[in-house]
C-alpha positions in Angstrom: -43.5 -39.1 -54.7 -44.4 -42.9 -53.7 -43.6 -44.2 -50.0 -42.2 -47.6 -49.0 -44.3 -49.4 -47.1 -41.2 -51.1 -45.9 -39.3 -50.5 -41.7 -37.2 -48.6 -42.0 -34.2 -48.7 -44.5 -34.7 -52.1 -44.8 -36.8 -52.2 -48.4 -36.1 -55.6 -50.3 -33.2 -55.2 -53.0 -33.5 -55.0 -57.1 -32.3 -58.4 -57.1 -34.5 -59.8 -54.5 -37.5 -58.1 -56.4 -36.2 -59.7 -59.0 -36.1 -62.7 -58.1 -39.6 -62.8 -56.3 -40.3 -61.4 -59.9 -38.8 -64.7 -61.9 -40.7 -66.6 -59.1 -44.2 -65.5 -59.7 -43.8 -66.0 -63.7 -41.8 -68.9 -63.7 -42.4 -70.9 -60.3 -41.3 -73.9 -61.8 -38.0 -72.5 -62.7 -36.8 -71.7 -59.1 -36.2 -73.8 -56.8 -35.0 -73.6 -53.3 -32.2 -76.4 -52.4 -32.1 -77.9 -48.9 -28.9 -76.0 -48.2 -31.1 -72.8 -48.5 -29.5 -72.0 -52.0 -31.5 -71.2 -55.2 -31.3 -72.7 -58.4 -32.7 -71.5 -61.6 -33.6 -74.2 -64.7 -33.1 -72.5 -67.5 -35.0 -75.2 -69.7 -38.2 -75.0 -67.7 -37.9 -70.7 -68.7 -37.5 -71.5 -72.1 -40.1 -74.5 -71.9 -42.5 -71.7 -70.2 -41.8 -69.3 -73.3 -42.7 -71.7 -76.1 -43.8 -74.9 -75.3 -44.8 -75.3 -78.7 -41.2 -75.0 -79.9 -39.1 -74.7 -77.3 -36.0 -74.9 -79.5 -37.7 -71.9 -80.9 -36.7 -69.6 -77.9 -33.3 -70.1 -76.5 -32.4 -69.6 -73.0 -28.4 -68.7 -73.6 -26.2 -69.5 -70.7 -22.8 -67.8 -72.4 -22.6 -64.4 -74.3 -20.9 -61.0 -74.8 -20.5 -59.5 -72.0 -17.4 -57.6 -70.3 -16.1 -59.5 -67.2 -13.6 -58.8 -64.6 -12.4 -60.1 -61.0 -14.7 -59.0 -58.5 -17.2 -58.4 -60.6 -20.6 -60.5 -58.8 -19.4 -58.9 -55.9 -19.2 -55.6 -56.6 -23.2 -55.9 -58.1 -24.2 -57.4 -54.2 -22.2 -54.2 -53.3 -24.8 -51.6 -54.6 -27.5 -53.3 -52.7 -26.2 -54.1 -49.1 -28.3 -52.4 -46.7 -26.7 -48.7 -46.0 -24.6 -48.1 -42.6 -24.8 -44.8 -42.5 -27.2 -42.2 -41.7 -27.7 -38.4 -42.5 -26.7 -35.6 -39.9 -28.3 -32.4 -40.8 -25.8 -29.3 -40.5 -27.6 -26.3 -40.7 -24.9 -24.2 -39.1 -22.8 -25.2 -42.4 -25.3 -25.1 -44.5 -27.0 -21.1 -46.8 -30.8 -20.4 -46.2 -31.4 -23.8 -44.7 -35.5 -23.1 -44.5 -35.8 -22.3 -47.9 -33.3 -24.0 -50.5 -34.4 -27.3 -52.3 -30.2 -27.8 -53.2 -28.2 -30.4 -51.3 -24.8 -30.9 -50.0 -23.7 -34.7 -48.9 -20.5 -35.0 -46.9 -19.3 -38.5 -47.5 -18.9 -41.6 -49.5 -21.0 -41.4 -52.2 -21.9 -45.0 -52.6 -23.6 -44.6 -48.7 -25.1 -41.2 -50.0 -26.1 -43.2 -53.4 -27.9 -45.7 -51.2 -30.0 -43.3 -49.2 -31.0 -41.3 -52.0 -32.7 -44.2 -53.5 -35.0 -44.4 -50.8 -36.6 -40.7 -51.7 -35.2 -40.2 -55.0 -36.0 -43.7 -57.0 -36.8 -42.5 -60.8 -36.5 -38.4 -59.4 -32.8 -37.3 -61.3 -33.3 -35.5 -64.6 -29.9 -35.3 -65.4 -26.7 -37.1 -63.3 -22.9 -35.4 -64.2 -20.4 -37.1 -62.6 -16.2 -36.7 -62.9 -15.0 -39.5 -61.8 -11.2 -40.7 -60.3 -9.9 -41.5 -64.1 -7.4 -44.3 -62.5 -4.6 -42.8 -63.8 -0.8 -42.5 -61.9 -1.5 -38.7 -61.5 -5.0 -39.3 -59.4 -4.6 -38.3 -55.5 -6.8 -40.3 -54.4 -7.7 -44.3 -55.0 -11.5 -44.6 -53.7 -11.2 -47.9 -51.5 -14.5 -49.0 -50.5 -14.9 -49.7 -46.9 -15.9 -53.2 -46.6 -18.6 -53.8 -43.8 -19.4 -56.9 -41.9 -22.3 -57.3 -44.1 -20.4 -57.0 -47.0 -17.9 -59.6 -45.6 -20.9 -61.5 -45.1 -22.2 -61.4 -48.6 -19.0 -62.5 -50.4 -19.3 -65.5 -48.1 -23.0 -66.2 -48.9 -21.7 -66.1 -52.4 -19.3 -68.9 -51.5 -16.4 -67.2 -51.2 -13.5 -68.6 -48.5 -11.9 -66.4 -46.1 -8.8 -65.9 -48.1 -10.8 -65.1 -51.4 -12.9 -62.6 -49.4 -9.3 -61.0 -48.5 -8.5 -60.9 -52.0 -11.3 -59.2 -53.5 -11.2 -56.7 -50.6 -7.7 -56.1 -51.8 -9.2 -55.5 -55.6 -11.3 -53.1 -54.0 -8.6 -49.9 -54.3 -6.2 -51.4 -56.7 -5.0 -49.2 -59.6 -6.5 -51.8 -61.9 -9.0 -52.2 -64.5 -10.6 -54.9 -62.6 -10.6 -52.4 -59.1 -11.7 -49.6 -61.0 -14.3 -51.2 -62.5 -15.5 -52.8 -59.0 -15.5 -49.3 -58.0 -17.6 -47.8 -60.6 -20.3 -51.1 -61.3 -22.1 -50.3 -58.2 -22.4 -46.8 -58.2 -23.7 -46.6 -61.7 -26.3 -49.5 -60.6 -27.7 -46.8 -58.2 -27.4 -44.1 -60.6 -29.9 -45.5 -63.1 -31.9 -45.9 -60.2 -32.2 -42.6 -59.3 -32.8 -41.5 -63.1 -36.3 -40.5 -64.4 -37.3 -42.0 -67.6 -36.9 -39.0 -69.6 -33.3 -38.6 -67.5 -29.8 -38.6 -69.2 -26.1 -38.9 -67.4 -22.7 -37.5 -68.5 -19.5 -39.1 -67.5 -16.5 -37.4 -67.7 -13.5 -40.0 -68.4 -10.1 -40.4 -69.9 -8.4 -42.8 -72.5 -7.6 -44.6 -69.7 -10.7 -46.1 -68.8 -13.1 -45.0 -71.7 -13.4 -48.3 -73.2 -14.0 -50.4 -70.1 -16.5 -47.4 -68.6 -18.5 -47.7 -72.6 -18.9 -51.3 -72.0 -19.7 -51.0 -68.1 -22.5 -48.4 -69.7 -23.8 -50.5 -72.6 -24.6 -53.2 -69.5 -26.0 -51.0 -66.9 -27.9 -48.4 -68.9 -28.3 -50.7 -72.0 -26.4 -50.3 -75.2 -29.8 -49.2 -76.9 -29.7 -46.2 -74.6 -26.2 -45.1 -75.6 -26.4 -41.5 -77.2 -22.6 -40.3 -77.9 -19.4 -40.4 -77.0 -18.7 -36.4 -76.7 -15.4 -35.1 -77.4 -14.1 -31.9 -75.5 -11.1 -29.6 -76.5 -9.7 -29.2 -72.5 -6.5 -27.4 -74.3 -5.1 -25.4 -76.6 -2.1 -27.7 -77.1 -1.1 -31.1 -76.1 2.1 -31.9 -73.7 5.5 -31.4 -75.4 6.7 -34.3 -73.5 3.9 -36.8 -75.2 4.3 -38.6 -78.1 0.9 -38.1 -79.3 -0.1 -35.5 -76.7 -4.3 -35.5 -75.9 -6.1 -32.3 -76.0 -9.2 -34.1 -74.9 -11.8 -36.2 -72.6 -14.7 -38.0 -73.7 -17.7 -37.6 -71.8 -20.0 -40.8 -72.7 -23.9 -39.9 -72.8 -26.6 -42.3 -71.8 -30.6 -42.0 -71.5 -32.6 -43.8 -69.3 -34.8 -44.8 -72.0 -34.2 -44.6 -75.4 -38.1 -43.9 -76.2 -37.5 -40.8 -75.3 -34.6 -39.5 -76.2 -36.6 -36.2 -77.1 -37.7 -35.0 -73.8 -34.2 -36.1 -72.8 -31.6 -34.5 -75.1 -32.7 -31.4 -76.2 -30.9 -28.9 -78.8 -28.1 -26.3 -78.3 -29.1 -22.4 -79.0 -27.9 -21.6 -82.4 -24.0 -20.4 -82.6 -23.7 -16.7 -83.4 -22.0 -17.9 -86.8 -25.4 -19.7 -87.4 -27.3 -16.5 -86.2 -25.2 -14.5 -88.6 -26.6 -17.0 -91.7 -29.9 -15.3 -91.2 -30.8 -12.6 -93.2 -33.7 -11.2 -95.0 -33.7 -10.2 -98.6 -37.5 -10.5 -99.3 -38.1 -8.1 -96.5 -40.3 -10.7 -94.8 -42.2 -9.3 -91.6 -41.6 -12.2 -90.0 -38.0 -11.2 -89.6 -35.0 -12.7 -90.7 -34.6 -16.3 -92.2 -32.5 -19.2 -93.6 -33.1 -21.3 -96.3 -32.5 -24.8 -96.6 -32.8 -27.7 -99.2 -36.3 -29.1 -100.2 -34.9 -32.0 -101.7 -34.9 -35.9 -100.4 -33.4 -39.4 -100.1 -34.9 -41.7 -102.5 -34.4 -44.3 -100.6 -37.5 -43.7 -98.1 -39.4 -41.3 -100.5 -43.1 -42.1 -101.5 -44.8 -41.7 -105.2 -46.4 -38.4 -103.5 -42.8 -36.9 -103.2 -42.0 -36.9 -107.4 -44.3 -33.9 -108.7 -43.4 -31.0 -111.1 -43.2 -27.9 -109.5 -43.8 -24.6 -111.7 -41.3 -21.6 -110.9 -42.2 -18.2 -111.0 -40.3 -17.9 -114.2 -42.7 -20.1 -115.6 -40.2 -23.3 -116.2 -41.0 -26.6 -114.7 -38.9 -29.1 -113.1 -38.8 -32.0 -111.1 -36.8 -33.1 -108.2 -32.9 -33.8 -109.6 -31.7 -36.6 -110.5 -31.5 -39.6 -107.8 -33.6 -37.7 -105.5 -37.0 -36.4 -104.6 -38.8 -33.6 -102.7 -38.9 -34.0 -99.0 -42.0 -33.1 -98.9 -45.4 -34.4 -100.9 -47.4 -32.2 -103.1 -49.9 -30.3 -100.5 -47.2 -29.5 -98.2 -45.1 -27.5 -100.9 -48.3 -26.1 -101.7 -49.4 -24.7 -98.1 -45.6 -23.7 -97.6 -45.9 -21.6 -100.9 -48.8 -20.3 -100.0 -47.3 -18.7 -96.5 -44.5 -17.6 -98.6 -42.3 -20.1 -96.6 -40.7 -20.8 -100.4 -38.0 -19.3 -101.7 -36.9 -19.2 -105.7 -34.1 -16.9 -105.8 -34.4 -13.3 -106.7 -34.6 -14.6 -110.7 -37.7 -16.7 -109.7 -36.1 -19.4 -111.5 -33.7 -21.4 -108.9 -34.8 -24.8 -107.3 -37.1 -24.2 -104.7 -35.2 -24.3 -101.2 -37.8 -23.8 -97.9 -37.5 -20.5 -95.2 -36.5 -21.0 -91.9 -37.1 -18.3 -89.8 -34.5 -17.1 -86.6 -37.8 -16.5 -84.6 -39.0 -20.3 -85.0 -35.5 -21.9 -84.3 -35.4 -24.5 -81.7 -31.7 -24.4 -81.8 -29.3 -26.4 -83.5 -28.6 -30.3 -83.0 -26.2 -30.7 -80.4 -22.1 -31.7 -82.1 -20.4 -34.9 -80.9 -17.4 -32.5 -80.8 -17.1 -29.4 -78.0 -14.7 -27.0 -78.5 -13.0 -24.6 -75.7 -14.5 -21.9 -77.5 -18.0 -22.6 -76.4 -17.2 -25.3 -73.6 -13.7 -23.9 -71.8 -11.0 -25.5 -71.4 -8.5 -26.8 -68.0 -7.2 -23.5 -67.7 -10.3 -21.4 -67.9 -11.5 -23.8 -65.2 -9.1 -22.4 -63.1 -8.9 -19.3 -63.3 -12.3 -19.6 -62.6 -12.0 -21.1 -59.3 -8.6 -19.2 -58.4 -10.7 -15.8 -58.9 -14.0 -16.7 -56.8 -11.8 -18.0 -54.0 -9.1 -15.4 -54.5 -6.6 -18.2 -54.0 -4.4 -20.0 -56.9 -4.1 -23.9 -57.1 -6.6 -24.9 -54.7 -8.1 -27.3 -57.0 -6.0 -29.3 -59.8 -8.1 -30.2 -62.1 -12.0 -28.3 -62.0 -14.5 -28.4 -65.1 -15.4 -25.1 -67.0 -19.1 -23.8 -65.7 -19.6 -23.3 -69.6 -19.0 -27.3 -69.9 -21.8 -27.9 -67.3 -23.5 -25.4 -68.4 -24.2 -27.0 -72.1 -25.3 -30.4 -70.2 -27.8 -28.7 -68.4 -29.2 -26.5 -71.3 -29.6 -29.5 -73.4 -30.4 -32.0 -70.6 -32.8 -29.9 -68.2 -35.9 -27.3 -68.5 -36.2 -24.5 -67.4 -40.0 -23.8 -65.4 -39.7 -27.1 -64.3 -37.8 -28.3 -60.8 -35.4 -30.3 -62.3 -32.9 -32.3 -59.9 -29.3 -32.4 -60.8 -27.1 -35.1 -59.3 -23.3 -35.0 -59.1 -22.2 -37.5 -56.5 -18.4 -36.7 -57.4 -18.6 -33.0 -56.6 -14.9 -32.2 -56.5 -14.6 -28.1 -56.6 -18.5 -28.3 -57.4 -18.7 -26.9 -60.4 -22.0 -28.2 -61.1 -23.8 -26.8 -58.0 -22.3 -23.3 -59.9 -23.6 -23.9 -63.5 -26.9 -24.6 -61.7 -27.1 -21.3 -59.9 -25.7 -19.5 -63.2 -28.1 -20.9 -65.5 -31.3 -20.5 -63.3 -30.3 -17.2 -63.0 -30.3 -16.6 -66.8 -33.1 -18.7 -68.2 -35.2 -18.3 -64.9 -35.0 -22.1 -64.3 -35.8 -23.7 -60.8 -33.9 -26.4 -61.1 -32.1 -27.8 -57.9 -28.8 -29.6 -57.5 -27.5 -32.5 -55.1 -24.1 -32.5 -54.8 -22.4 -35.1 -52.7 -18.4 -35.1 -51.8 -15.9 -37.6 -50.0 -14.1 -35.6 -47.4 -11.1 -36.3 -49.2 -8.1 -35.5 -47.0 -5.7 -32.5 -48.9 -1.7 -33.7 -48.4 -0.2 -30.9 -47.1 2.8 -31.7 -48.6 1.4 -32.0 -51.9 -1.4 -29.6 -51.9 0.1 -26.7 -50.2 -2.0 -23.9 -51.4 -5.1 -26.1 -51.4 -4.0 -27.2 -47.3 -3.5 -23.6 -46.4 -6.5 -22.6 -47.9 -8.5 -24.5 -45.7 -7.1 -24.6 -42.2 -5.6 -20.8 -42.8 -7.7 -18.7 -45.0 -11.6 -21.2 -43.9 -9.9 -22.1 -40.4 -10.9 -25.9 -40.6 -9.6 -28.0 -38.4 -8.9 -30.7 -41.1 -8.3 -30.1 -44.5 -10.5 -31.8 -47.1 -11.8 -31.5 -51.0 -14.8 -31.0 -49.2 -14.4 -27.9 -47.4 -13.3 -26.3 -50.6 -16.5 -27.7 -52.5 -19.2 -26.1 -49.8 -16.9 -23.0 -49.8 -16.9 -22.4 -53.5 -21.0 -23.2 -53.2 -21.5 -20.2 -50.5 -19.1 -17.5 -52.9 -20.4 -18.4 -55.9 -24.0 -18.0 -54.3 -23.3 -14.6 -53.0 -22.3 -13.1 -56.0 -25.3 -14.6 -58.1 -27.8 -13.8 -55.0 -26.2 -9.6 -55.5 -27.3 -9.6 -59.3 -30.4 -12.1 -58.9 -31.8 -11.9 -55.5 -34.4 -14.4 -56.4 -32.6 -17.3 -57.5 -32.2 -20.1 -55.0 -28.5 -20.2 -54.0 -28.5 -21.9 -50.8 -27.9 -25.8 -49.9 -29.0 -27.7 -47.3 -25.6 -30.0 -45.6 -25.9 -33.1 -44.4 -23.3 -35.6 -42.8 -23.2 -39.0 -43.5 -22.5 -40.4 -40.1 -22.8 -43.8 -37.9 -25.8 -44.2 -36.3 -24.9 -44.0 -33.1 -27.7 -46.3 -31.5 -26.2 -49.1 -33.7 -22.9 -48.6 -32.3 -23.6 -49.7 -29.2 -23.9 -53.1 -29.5 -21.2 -54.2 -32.0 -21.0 -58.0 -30.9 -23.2 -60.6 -31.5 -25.9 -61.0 -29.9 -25.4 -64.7 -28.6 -22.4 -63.1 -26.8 -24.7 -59.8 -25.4 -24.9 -59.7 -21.8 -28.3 -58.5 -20.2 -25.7 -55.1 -19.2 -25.2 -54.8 -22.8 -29.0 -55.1 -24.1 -30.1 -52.7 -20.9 -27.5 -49.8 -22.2 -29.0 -50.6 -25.6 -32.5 -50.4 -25.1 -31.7 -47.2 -22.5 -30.2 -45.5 -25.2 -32.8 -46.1 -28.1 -35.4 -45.5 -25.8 -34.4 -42.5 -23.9 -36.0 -39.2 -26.0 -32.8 -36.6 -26.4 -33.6 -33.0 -27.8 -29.8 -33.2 -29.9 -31.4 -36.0 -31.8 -34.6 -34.8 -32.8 -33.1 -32.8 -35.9 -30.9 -36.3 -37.3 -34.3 -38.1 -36.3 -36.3 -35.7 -38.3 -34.9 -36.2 -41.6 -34.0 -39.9 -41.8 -37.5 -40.2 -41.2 -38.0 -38.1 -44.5 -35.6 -40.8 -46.1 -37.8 -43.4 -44.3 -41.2 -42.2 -45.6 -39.5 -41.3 -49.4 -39.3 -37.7 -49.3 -36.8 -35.1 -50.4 -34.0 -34.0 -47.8 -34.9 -30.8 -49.0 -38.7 -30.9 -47.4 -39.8 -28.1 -45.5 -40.8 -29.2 -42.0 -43.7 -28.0 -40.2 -43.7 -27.9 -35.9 -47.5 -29.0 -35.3 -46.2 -29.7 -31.5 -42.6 -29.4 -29.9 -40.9 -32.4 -29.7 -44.1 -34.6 -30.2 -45.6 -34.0 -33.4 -44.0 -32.7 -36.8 -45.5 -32.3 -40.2 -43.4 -33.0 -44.2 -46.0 -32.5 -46.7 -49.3 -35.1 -46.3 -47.1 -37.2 -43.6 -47.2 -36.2 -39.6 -44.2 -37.4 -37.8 -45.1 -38.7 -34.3 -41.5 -38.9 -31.8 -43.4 -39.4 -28.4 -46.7 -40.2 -26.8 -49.3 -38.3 -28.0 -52.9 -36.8 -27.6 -55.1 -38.6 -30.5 -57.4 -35.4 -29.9 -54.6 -33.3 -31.3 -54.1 -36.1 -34.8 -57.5 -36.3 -35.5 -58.6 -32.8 -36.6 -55.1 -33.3 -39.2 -56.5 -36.4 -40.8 -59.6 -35.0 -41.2 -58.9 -31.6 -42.3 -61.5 -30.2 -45.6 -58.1 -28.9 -47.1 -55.0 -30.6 -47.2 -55.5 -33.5 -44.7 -52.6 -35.2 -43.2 -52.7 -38.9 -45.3 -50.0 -41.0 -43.2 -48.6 -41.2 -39.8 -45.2 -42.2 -39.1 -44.5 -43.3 -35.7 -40.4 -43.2 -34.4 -41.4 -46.6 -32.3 -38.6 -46.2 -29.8 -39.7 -42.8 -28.0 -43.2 -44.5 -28.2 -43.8 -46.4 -24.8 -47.2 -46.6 -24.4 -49.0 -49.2 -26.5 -52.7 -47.7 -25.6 -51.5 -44.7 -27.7 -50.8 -47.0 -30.5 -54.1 -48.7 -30.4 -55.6 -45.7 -30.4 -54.5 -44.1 -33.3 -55.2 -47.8 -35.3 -58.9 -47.0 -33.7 -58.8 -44.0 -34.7 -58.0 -44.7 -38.5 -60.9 -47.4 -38.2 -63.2 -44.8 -37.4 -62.3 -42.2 -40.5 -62.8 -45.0 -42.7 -58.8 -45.1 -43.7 -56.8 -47.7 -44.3 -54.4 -49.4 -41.4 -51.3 -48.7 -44.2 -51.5 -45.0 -43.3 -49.9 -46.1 -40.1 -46.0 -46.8 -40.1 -43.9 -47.8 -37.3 -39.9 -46.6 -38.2 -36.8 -46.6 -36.0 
């Protein structure tokens, strides 16, 4: 996995890439205003493209394109800096030293941000279950607006009163608030996406047609693969005029190219299996047979030949179509008695499939409950592993899940699953389940809001929590880690080798940054002194919270394995040594030099550092193993 070379956290955004991108091609195109802002000339771009004819390539300024209030700010949302950090909690957390699955406890827009730093083009496949922004929804997801954020909408030229305004959009039961809400966290999704990666979303009528256009812009209406429809029940609601007995879930590639190592195919249905038969006694075992005739529309002059049947009659493909296949393919096929004629020898030849060479079947548009479950199984799924009814309102099937990760995942492979809307986490269950089944390794990153249960409202669910878990506060998340560790246990009694632990981790304030939170024109030299005290002065509690934003710092997984080369001093992740304190360059060197798996870079956590001679010294030391200076990294 690449490593930023950037401090930490602080890596330059899409759009400033982007921008430095449009620079480099076009410089005479962008221009910087004495007021600092930046203008683009469209007709120098399109007098760049074809200065031949530029009419010939036009630069449009208006188009389609689905617009709402709040909509440029919620973009310049995805890519403020993050304010949070990651608290590890192993004490919360099943087999913490060896499970490669995640837990997030927070917002999922902060979690979104500091995945990207380790996980850029990682995801094979992203589920997500969104708030569907109807009356009935608990909870309206208000994004917390920082002073940065404050500080964008003004740098977008936004007065104080429209900042308040949009702030207010942010939360609203709205089409324009919902879609503020969702814009920037699908911009971070795609991030996170391989290029052979695909994403499900789970939605309503409420919002499907606004979230299929929001898609079409962020993934690119090219990569659009279906709009899935699943039977959730049996019947619809009596009290309904036209009662739904469904939700779409809208499915998206990263890149359409290759929409085959994406989307794979479904195993056949046992009505399919039963199709197979064998009346030829084949040793190849049983077989289907299916039509050797073509379109005419595509066919070649190599796809109209007479075939002669065993009967000894000769025919040609029927009328207003040909063979699928040309000549020397029927041959060979006939050859391998992959033909069939009937048992009179004398029907149109139709080619053998055989049940031992099926790939599957091509995955429906339509899911039924049949194969998929429905609301109700989904429950009495959850009721029964946490021996407790209505804890959960409204929890996907594992079956559902389930069929997004046969067709979306592989199995030898370490696939990474992302649900950052975990709700009862169903999807950390199908993960287990199926690994367990089809010996997979894939691993799953689940990340939940601690979502605050009414216990009014949710009386089971708030009992449940604070009774039967003893949690002090009562939140969707306690019963999505809980639901984790039971499911786990029972898979871990009938497959001891399948991964069913997760790693937790808190998204928290930093705490060094909280010191200081005024300006720092109005800073007193008491106020810089506690601040430089605290950053500076080496605490034990921290090292573990140290420890793995650092992994987030240098790009690696959360789930890393971390080595102790030296207690409090020197730590190793893979090929990168962590260095929290002055250090011995005697004890580094033997590391980077190593025959066999050499440390490759050295990431420094500046403020325990104090001595500077230290720091020359391992720059000297690089010099003289002949390795670059950009294997050392200053962070903190």
């Amino acid at each position: 996995m690449t490593t930023s070379k950037h401090p930490f956290f602080t890596a330059p955004s899409p759009a400033a890439q982007k921008l430095e991108l449009l620079r480099e091609l076009f410089p005479a195109a962008v221009q910087t205003e004495a007021d600092g802002h930046i203008r683009v000339n469209a007709a120098a771009i399109q007098q760049a493209l074809d200065p031949a004819n530029p009419a010939g390539i036009r630069v449009e300024e208006d188009g389609y394109e689905l617009r709402w209030v709040g909509k440029r700010e919620a973009y310049h949302t995805a890519f403020v800096p993050p304010q949070k950090i990651v608290q590890p909690l192993p004490a919360d957390s099943t087999n913490w030293d060896t499970t490669g699955n995640l837990l997030i406890k927070g917002d999922n827009l902060d979690a979104l941000k500091l995945l990207r730093q380790s996980y850029f083009g990682a995801v094979k496949l992203i589920y997500i279950d969104p708030p569907y922004n109807t009356q009935s929804d608990a909870f309206i997801y208000r994004d917390d607006f920082s002073v940065k954020q404050s500080e964008v909408l003004a740098e977008l030229g936004h007065k104080a009163e429209d900042v308040e305004y949009i702030q207010n959009i942010y939360g609203a039961r709205t089409h324009s608030g919902w879609l503020s809400f969702m814009y920037p966290r699908l911009l971070l999704a795609k991030d996170l996406l391989r290029d052979d990666g695909v994403i499900f979303i789970s939605i309503d009528d409420n919002e499907q047609a606004q979230l299929k256009l929001l898609c079409d812009e962020v993934f690119g209406q090219e990569n659009f693969v279906a709009s899935i429809v699943w039977k959730k029940r049996s019947s619809p609601d009596q009290r309904d005029t036209i009662g739904a007995v469904h939700d779409w879930i809208l499915c998206y590639t990263k890149d359409s190219t290759k929409i085959k190592e994406a989307i794979g195919k479904i195993p056949l249905s046992q009505e399919r299996i039963e199709a197979f038969s064998n009346p030829d006694h084949d040793p190849r075992g049983p077989w289907a047979s299916v039509d050797m005739t073509g379109m005419t529309g595509r066919a070649t002059k190599d796809q109209y030949f007479s075939v002669t049947l065993p009967s000894g009659r000769k025919i040609t493909p029927p009328p207003g179509r040909s063979w699928g296949l040309i000549e020397t393919t029927f041959l060979e096929l006939k050859a391998d008695n992959r033909i069939w004629f009937g048992f009179s020898g004398d029907n149109v030849p139709r080619i053998k499939r055989f049940l031992s060479e099926s790939e599957g079947q091509v995955v429906p548009s339509f899911w039924d409950m049949s194969e998929c479950g429905s609301n109700d199984v989904a429950k009495k799924e959850l009721n029964a592993l946490l021996e407790r009814a209505d804890v959960f309102d409204t929890p996907k099937p594992v079956a559902l899940i389930s069929r997004m990760l046969t067709i979306g995942t592989a199995q030898i492979r370490n696939d990474i699953i992302l649900d950052f809307f975990a709700g009862s986490g169903t999807t950390g269950e199908a993960v287990m389940r199926l690994n367990a089944e089809d010996g997979g390794q894939r691993q799953f990153i689940l990340v939940q809001i601690p979502q605050p249960i009414d216990a009014k409202k949710q009386q089971e669910a708030h009992r449940f929590v604070t009774e039967t878990l003893g949690k002090p506060e009562a939140t969707i998340f306690e019963i999505t880690a809980e639901r984790l560790r039971r499911a786990g246990a029972r898979i871990h009694a009938e497959k001891p080798d399948v991964d069913t632990g997760f790693r937790v981790f808190d998204l928290v304030d930093d705490p060094d940054a909280l010191i200081l939170q005024k300006p720092l024109q109005e800073a007193t030299q008491d106020d810089l002194r506690t601040l430089q005290q605290s950053i500076a002065t080496p605490q034990p509690a921290q090292l573990p919270r140290i420890l793995h934003n650092l992994l987030l710092a240098e790009g690696l997984p959360l789930s890393t394995r971390m080595a102790t080369i030296q207690g409090d001093v020197l730590y190793r992740a893979e090929n990168t040594l962590f260095i929290l304190r002055d250090a011995d360059t005697d004890d580094i060197r033997p590391l980077l030099n190593a025959a066999q798996n050499p440390v490759t870079h050295l990431s420094v956590y500046a403020p325990w550092v104090h001595d500077n001679n230290f720091l020359l010294g391992l720059k000297t030391m690089l010099e003289s193993l002949h390795l670059s200076e950009d294997r050392l990294r200053l962070r903190g």
